[in-house]
C-alpha positions as CSV (number, residue, x, y, z in Angstrom):
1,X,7.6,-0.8,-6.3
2,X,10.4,-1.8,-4.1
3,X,12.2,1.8,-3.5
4,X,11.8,2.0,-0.5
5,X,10.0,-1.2,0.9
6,X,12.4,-3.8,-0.2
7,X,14.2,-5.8,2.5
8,X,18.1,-6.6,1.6
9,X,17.5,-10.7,1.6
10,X,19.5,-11.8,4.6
11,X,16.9,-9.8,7.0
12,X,14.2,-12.0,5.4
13,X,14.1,-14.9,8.3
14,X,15.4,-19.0,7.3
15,X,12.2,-20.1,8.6
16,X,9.1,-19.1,9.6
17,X,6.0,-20.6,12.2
18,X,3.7,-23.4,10.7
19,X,0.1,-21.9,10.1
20,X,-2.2,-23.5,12.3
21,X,-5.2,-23.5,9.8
22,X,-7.9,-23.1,12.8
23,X,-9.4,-19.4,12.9
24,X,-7.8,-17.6,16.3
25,X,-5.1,-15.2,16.8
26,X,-2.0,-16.2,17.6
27,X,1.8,-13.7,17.6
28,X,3.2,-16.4,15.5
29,X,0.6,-16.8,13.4
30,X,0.7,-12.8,12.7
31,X,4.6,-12.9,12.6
32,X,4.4,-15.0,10.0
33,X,1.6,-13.3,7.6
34,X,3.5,-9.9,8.9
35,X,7.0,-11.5,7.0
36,X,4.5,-12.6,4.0
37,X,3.1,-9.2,3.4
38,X,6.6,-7.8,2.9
39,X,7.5,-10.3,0.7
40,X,4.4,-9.1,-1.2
41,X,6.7,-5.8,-2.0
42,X,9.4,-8.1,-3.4
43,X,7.7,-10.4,-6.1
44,X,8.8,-7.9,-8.7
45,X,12.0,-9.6,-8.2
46,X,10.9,-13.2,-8.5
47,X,13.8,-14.8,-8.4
48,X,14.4,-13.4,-4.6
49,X,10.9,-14.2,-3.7
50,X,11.4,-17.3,-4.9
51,X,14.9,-18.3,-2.9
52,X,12.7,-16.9,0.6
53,X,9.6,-18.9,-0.2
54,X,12.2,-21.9,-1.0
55,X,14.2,-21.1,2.6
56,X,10.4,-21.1,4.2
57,X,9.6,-24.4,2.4
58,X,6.3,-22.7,0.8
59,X,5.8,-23.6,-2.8
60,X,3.4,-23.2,-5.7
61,X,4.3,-19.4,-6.2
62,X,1.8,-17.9,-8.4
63,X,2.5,-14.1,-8.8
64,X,-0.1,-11.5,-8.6
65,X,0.0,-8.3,-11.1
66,X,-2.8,-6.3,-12.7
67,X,-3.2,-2.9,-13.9
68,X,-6.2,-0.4,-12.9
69,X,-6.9,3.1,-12.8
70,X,-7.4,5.7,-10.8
71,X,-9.1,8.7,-10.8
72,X,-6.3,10.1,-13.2
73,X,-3.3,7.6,-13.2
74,X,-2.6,3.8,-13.9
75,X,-1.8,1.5,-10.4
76,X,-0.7,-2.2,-10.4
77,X,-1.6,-4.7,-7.5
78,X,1.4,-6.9,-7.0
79,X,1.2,-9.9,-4.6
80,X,1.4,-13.5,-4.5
81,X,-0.6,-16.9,-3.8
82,X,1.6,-19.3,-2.4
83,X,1.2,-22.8,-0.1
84,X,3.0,-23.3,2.8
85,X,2.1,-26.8,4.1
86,X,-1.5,-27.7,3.5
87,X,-2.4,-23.6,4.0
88,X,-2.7,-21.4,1.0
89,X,-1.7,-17.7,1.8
90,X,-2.7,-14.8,-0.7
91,X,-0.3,-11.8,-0.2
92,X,-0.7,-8.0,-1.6
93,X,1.4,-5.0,-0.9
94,X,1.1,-1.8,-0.8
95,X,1.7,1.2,-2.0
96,X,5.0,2.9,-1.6
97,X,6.0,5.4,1.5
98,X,6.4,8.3,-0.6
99,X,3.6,8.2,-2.4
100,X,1.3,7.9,1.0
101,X,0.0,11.4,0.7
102,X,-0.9,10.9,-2.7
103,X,-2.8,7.7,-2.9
104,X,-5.8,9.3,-1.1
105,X,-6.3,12.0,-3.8
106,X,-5.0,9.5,-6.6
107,X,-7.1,6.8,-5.7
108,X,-11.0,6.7,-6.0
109,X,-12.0,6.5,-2.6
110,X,-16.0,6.5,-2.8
111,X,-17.6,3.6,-1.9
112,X,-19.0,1.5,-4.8
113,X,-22.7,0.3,-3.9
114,X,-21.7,-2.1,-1.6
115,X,-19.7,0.7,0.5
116,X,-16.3,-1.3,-0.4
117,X,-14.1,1.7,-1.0
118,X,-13.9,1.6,-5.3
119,X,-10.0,2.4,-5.1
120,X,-9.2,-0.9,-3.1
121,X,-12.2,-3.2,-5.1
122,X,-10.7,-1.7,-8.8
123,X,-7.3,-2.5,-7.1
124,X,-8.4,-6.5,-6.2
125,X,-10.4,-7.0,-9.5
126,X,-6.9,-6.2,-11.5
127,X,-5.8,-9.7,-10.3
128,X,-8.8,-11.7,-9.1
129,X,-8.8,-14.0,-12.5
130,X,-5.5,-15.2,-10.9
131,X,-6.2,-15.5,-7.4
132,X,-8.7,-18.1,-7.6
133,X,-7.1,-20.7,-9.9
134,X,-4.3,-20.4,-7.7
135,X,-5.8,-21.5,-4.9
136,X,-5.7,-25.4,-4.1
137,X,-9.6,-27.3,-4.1
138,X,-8.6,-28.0,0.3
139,X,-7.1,-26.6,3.1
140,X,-7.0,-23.5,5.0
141,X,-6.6,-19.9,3.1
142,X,-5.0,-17.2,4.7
143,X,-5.3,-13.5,3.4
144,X,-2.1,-10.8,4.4
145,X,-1.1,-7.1,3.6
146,X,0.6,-4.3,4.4
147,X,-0.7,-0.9,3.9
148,X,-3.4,-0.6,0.9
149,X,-2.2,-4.6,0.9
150,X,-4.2,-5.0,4.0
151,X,-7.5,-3.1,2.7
152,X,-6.8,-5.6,-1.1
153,X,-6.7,-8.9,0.9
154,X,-9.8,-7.5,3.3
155,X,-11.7,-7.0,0.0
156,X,-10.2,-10.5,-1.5
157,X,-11.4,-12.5,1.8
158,X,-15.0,-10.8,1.4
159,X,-15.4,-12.1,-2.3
160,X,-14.4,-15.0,-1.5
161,X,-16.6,-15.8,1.6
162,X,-19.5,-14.2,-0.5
163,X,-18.7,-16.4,-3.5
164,X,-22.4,-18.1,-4.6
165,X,-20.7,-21.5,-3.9
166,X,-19.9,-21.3,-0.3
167,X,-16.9,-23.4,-0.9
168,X,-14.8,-20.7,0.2
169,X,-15.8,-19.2,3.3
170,X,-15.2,-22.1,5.6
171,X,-12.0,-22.7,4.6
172,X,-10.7,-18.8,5.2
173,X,-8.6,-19.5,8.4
174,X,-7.4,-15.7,9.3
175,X,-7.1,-12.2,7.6
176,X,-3.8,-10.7,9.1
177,X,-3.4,-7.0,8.3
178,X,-0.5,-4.4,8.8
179,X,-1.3,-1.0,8.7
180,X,-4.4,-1.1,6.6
181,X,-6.9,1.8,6.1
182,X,-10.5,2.0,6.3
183,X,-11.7,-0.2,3.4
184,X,-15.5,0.6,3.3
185,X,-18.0,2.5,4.9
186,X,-20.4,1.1,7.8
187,X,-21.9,-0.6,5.7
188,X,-19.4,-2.9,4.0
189,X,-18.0,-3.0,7.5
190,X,-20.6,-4.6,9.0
191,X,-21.6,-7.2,6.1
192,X,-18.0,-8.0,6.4
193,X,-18.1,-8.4,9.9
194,X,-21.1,-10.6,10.2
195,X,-19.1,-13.5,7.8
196,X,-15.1,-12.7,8.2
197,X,-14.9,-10.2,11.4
198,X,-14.0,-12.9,13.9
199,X,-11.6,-14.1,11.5
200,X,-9.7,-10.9,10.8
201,X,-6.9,-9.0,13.0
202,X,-5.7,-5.6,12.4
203,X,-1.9,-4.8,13.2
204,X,-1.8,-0.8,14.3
205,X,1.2,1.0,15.3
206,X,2.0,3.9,17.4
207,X,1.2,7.0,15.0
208,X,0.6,5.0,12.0
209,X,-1.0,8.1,10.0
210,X,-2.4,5.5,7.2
211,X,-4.8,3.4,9.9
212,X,-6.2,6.8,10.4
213,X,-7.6,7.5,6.8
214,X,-10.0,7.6,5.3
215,X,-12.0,9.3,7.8
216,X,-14.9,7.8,10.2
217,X,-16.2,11.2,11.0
218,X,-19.1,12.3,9.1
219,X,-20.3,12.5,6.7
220,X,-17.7,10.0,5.3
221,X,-18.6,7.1,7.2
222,X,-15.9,4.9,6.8
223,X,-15.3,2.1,9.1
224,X,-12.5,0.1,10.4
225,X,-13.0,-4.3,9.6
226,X,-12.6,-7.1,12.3
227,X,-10.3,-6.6,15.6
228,X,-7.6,-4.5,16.1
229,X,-4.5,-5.1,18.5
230,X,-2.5,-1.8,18.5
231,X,0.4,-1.3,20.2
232,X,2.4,2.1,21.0
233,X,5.3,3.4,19.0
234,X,8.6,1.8,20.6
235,X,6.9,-1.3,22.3
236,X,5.0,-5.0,21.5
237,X,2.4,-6.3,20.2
238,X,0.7,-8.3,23.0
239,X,-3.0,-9.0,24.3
240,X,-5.9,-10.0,23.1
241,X,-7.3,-8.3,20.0
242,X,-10.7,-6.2,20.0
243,X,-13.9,-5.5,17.8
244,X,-14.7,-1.9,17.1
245,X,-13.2,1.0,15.4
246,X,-12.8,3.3,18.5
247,X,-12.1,6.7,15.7
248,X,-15.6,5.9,14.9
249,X,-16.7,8.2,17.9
250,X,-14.5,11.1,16.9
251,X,-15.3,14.3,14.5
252,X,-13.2,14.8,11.9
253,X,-11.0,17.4,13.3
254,X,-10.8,14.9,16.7
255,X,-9.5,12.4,14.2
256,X,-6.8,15.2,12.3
257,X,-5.3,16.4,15.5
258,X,-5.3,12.4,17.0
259,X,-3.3,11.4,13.6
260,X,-1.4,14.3,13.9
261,X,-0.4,14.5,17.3
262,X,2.5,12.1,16.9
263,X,3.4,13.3,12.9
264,X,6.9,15.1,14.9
265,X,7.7,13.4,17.9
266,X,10.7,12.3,18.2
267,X,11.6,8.1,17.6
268,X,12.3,5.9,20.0
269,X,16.7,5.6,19.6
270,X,16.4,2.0,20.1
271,X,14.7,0.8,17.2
272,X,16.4,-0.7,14.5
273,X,17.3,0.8,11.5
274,X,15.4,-0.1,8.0
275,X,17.2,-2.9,6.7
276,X,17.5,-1.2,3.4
277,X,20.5,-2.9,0.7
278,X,21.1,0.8,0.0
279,X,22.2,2.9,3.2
280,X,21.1,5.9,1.4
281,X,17.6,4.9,1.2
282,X,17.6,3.8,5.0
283,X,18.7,7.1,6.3
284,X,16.7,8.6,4.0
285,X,13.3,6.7,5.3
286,X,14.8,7.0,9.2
287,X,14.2,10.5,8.6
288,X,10.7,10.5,8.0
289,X,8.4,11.9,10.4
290,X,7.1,9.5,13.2
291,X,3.5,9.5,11.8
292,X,5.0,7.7,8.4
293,X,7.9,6.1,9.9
294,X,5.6,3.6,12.3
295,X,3.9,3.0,9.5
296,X,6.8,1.1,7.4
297,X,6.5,-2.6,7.6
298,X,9.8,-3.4,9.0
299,X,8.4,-1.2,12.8
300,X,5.8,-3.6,12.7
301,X,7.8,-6.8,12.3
302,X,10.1,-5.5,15.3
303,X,6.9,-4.4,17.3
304,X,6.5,-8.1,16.8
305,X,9.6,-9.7,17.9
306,X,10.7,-10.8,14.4
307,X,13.6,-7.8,13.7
């Protein structure tokens, strides 16, 4: 964790926007949930995540970590719950960019009875004992995440909202996601949509391979949450998000040569470079194909305005 998703600390902004804690999109309510996602990679290094958060003026820092398995290894869920004014925010990362083609054979990605994907569920159960005692008794929550972290805070916002005592789904202000996969089939897709899918906004970049899997087509079924706001590789986010899942209507091999189409184009020269501490590591990840490269969080957070 932290390879090669880890910020060098002085990219990490002095301040970020107030949350609003009213449901609605806003850019600079998605700029910043899109800076506490990356933090989510960094929280293995508490102190650092600790001096940002303090720079931000958020507090209460509870640290996520749990260990689950897969269908043959051991993964850990790392995030955070932090405050930030009267708003809770519950942070979870990803996985790391190298490992991208191997999560989807690694990871159990049936759906569990409920159609939530069982990789992402196992993955959220690791640390919900923590999540909840974390959070304050008032005030607006807000769910982030970046990669698999996106699909971990969409399953996090649905227990909560389904939670016996209803205390919790009122208070669930937005579900900001970066990147994020498919979590569950149709079916989890459209119990979570009925509760949480005005509430939740879906980040999607240019060729982003990873908001591509797993597939819609038949006979997998899986389905995209809430509304998406995509934007193309090289420009900004802007506009009004949408409901749907648009790959829904594609076959599988529609969907391959769609996610594939951009996998070796070339990248757009004025982008910035990963702000990596190590300049090996960022010429190592600016050579990555296009189709992994949009999918980094720092392309996002410039497709935003915020690098």
């Amino acid at each position: 964790m932290g390879f090669l998703t880890a910020f060098q600390e002085t990219a990490y902004p002095g301040r970020v926007a107030a949350l609003p804690g009213s449901p609605g999109f806003s850019l600079a309510t998605a700029i910043t949930l899109g800076w506490a996602s990356q933090l989510a990679y960094e929280v293995r290094d508490e102190a650092k995540a600790r001096r940002i958060l303090g720079r931000w003026g958020w507090t209460g820092l509870t640290v996520l970590r749990g260990h689950f398995y897969g269908q043959i290894p051991i993964f850990t869920t790392f995030g955070y719950v932090a405050r930030a004014g009267d708003a809770a925010v519950i942070a979870f990362a990803g996985t790391e960019p190298d490992n991208l083609l191997n999560w989807a054979h690694d990871l159990d990605i049936r759906p569990s009875a409920n159609g939530i994907t069982s990789g992402f569920s196992a993955a959220y159960a690791a640390v919900r004992q923590d999540v909840h005692p974390a959070l304050p008794p008032a005030g607006p929550i807000y769910l982030a995440g970046h990669s698999l972290g996106g699909a971990i805070a969409v399953t996090a916002a649905y227990d909560l909202a389904t939670d016996p005592s209803g205390a919790w789904l009122p208070r669930i202000a937005g579900v900001y996601t970066m990147g994020m996969p498919r979590a569950g089939t149709a079916l989890f897709a459209d119990a979570y949509d009925a509760l949480l899918g005005d509430r939740t906004y879906r980040l999607v970049l240019g060729e982003d391979l990873v908001t591509r899997v797993p597939p819609a087509a038949s006979p997998f079924d899986f389905r995209h949450v809430g509304h998406a706001l995509a934007c193309p590789h090289g420009g900004r986010f802007g506009g009004v998000p949408e409901p749907g899942d648009p790959a829904a209507d594609l076959s599988l091999l529609a969907e391959v040569r769609t996610a594939l189409a951009g996998a070796t184009g070339p990248t757009a020269p004025e982008l910035p470079a990963f702000p990596a501490a190590n300049p090996v590591i960022a010429k190592l990840i600016e050579a990555q194909p296009r189709a992994i490269r949009d999918h980094f969080a720092d392309r996002y957070l410039a497709a935003l305005g915020a690098l």
